[in-house]
VEXZA-153701 format. One record per atom (N, C-alpha, C): residue in one letter; z, y, x; atom name. Coordinates in nm, 4 decimals. Example, Ala and Ser with C-alpha at 12.3 -4.5 7.8 and 13.67 -1.06 7.14 Angstrom:
BEGIN
SITE   code         zz         yy         xx   site
SITE      A     0.7800    -0.5690     1.3190      N
SITE      A     0.7800    -0.4500     1.2300     CA
SITE      A     0.7800    -0.3300     1.3200      C
SITE      S     0.7080    -0.2250     1.2850      N
SITE      S     0.7140    -0.1060     1.3670     CA
SITE      S     0.7870     0.0030     1.2900      C
END
This chain:
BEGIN
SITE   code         zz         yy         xx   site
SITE      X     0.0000    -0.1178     0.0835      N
SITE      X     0.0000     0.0000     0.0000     CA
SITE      X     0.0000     0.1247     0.0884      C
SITE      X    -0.0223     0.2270     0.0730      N
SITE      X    -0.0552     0.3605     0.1016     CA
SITE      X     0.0444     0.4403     0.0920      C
SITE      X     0.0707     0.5250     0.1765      N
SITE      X     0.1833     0.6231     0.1399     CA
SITE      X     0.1177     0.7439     0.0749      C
SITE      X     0.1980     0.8463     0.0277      N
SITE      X     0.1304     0.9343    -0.0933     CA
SITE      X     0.0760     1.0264    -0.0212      C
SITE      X    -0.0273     1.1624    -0.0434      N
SITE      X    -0.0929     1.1857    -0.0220     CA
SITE      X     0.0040     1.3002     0.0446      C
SITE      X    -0.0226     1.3929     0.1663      N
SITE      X     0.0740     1.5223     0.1907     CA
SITE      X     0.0539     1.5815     0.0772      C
SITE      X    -0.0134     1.6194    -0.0235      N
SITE      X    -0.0827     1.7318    -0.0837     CA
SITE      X     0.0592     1.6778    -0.2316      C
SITE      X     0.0754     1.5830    -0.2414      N
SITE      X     0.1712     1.5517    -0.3347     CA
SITE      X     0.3224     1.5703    -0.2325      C
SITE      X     0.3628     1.4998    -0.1291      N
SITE      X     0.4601     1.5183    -0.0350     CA
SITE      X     0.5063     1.6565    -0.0545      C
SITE      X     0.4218     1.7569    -0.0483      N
SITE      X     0.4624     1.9437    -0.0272     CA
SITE      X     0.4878     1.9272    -0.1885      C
SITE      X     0.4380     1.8682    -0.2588      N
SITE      X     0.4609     1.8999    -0.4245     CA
SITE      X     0.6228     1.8956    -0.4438      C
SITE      X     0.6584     1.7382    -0.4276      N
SITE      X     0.8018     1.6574    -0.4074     CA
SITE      X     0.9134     1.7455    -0.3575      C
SITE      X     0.8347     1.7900    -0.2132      N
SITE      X     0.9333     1.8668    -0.1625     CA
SITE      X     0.9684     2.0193    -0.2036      C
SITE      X     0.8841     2.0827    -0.2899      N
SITE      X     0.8675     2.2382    -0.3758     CA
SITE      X     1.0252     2.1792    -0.4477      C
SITE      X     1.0048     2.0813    -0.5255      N
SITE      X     1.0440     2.0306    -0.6377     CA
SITE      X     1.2161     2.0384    -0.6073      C
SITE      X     1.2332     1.9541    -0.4742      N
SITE      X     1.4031     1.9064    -0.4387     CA
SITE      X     1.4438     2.0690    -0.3689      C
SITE      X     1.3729     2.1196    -0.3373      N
SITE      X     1.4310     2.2415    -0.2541     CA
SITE      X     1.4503     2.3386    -0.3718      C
SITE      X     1.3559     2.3480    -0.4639      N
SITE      X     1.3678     2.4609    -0.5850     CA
SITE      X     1.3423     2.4214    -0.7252      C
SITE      X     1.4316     2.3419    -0.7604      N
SITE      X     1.4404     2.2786    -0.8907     CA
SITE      X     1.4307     2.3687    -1.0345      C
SITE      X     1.3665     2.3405    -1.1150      N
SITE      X     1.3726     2.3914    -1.2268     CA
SITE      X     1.4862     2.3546    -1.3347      C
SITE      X     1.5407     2.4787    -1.3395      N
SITE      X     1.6515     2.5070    -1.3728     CA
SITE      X     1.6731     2.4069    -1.5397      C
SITE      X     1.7671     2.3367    -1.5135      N
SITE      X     1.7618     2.2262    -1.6375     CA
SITE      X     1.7281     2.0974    -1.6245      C
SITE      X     1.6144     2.0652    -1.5183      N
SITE      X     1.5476     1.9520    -1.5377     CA
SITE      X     1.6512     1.8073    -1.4632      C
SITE      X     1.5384     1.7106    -1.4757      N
SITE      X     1.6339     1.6284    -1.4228     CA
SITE      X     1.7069     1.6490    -1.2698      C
SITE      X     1.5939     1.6886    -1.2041      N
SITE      X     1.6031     1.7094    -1.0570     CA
SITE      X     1.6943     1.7916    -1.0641      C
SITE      X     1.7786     1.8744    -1.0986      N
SITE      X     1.8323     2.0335    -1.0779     CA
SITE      X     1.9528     1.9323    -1.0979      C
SITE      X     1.9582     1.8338    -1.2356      N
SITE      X     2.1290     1.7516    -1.2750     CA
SITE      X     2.1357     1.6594    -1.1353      C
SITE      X     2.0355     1.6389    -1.0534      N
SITE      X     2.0774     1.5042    -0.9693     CA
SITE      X     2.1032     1.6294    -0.8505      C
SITE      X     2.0439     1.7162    -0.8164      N
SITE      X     2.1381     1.7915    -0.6870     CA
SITE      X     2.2382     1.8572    -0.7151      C
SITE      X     2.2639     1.8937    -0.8375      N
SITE      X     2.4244     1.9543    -0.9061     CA
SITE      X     2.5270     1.8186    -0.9112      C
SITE      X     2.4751     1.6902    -0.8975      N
SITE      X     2.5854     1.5941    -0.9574     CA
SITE      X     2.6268     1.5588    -0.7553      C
SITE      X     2.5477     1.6059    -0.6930      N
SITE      X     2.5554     1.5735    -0.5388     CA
SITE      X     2.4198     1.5022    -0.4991      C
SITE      X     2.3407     1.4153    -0.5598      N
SITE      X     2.2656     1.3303    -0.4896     CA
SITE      X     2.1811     1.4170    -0.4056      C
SITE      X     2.1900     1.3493    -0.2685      N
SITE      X     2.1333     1.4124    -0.1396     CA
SITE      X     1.9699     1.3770    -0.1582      C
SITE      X     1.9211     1.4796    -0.2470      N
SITE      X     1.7458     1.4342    -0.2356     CA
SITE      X     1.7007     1.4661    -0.1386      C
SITE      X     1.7086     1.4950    -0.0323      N
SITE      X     1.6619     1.4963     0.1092     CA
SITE      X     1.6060     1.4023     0.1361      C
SITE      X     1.7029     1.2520     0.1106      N
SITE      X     1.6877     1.1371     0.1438     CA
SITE      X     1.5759     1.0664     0.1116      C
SITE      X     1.5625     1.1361    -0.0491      N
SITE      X     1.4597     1.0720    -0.1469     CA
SITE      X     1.3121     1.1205    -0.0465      C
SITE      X     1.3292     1.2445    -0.0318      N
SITE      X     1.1756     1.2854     0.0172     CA
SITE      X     1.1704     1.2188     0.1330      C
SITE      X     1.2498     1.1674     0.2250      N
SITE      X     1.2111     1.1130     0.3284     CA
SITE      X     1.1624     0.9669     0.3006      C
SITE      X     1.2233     0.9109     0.1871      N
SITE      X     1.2153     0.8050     0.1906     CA
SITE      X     1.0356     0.8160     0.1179      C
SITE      X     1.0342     0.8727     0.0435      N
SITE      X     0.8728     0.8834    -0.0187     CA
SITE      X     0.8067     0.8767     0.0643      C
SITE      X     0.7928     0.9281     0.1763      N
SITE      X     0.7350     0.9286     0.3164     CA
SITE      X     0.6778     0.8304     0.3732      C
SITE      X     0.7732     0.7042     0.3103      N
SITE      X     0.7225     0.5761     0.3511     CA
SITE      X     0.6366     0.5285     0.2968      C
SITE      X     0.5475     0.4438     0.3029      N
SITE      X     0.5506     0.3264     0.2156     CA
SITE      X     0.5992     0.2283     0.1622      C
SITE      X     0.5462     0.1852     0.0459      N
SITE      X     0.6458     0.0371    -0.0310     CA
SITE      X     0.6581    -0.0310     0.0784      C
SITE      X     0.5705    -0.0859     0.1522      N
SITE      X     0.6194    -0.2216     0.2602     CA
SITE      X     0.7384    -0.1190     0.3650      C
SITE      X     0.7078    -0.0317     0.4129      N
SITE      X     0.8264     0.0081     0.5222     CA
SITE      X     1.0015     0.0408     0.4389      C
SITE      X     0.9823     0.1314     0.3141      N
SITE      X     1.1386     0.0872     0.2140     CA
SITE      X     1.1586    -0.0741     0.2243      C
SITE      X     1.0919    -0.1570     0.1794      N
SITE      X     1.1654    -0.2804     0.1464     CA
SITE      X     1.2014    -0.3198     0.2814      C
SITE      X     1.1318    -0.2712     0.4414      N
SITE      X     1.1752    -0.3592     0.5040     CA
SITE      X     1.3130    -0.2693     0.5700      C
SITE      X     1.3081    -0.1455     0.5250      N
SITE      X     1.4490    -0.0826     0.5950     CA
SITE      X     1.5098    -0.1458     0.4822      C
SITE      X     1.5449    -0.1672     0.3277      N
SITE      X     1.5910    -0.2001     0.2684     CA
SITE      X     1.6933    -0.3608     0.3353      C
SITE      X     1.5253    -0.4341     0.3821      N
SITE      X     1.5871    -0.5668     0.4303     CA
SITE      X     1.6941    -0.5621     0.4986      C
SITE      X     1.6673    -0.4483     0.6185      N
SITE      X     1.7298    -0.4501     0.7205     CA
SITE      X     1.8848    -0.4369     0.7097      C
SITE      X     1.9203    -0.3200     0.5914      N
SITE      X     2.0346    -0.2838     0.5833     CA
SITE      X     2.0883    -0.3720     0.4764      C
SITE      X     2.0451    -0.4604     0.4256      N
SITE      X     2.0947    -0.6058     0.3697     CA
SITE      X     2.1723    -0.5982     0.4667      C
SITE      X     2.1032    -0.6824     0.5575      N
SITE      X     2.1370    -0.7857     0.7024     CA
SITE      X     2.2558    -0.7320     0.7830      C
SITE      X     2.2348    -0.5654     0.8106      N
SITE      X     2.3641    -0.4885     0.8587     CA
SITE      X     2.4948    -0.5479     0.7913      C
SITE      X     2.4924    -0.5086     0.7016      N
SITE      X     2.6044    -0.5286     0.5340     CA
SITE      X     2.6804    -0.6534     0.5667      C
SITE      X     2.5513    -0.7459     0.5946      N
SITE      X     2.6177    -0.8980     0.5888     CA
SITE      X     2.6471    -0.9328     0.7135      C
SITE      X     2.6105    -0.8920     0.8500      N
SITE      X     2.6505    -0.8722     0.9709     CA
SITE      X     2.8256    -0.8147     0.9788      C
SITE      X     2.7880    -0.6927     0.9104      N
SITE      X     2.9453    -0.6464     0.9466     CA
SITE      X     3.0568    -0.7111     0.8461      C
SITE      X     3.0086    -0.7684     0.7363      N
SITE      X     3.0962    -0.7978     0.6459     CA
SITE      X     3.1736    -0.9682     0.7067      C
SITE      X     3.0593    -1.0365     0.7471      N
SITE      X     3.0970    -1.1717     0.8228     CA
SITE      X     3.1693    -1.1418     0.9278      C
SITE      X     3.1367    -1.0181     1.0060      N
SITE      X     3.2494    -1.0187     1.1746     CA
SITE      X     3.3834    -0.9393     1.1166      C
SITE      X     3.3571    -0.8952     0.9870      N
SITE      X     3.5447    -0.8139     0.9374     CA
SITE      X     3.6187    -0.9741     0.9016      C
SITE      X     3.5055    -1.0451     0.7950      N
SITE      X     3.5993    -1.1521     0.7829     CA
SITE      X     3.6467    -1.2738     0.8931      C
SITE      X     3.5672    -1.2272     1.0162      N
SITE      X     3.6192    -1.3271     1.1402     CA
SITE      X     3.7393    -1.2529     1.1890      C
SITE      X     3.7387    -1.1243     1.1835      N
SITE      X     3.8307    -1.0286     1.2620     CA
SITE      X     3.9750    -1.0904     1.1702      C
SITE      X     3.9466    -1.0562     0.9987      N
SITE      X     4.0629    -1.0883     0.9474     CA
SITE      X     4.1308    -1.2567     0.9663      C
SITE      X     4.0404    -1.3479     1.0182      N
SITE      X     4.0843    -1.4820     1.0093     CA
SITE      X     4.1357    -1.4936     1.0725      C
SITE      X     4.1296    -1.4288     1.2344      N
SITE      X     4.1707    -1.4698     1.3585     CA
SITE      X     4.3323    -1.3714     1.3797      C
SITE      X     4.2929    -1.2589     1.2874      N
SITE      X     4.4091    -1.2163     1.3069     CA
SITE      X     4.5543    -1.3061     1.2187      C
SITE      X     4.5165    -1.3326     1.1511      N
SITE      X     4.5898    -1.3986     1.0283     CA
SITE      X     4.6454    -1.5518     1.0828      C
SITE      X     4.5503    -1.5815     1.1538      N
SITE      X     4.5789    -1.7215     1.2332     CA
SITE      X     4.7112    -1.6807     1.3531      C
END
C-alpha cells in the first residue's frame, strides 16, 4: 500500500494544528490526545504501522516476561 499523498499530509496537518472550533478534532486535542502522533503516524504506511505495531507487541511482552522473572527470583 502507498502512503498518502503530501498534498493531503499538509491537509491533516492544517487540520491538528488549527482545528475547527467544535469539530471532532478540536474535542480530541481539548480531551489531551497528542495528534502529533497521529500525523506522524499517517506518514507511514499500512505495512510500516502494523510492523511498528508488531514490534511494540514484542517490547510489552519482553518487558512484561523479564518483570515476571525479576518478581520470581526475588520472591524465591
Amino acid at each position: 500500500m502507498e502512503k498518502l499523498s503530501e498534498k493531503r499530509l499538509e491537509k491533516i496537518g492544517k487540520l491538528i494544528r488549527n482545528p475547527r472550533p467544535g469539530s471532532k478534532v478540536a474535542a480530541a486535542k481539548e480531551f489531551g490526545i497528542d495528534l502529533t502522533l497521529l500525523a506522524r503516524n499517517l506518514r507511514l504506511t499500512p505495512e510500516e504501522r502494523i510492523n511498528e505495531t508488531l514490534q511494540a507487541i514484542e517490547d510489552v511482552e519482553f518487558f512484561s516476561n523479564e518483570m515476571r522473572k525479576s518478581l520470581k527470583n526475588k520472591n524465591d
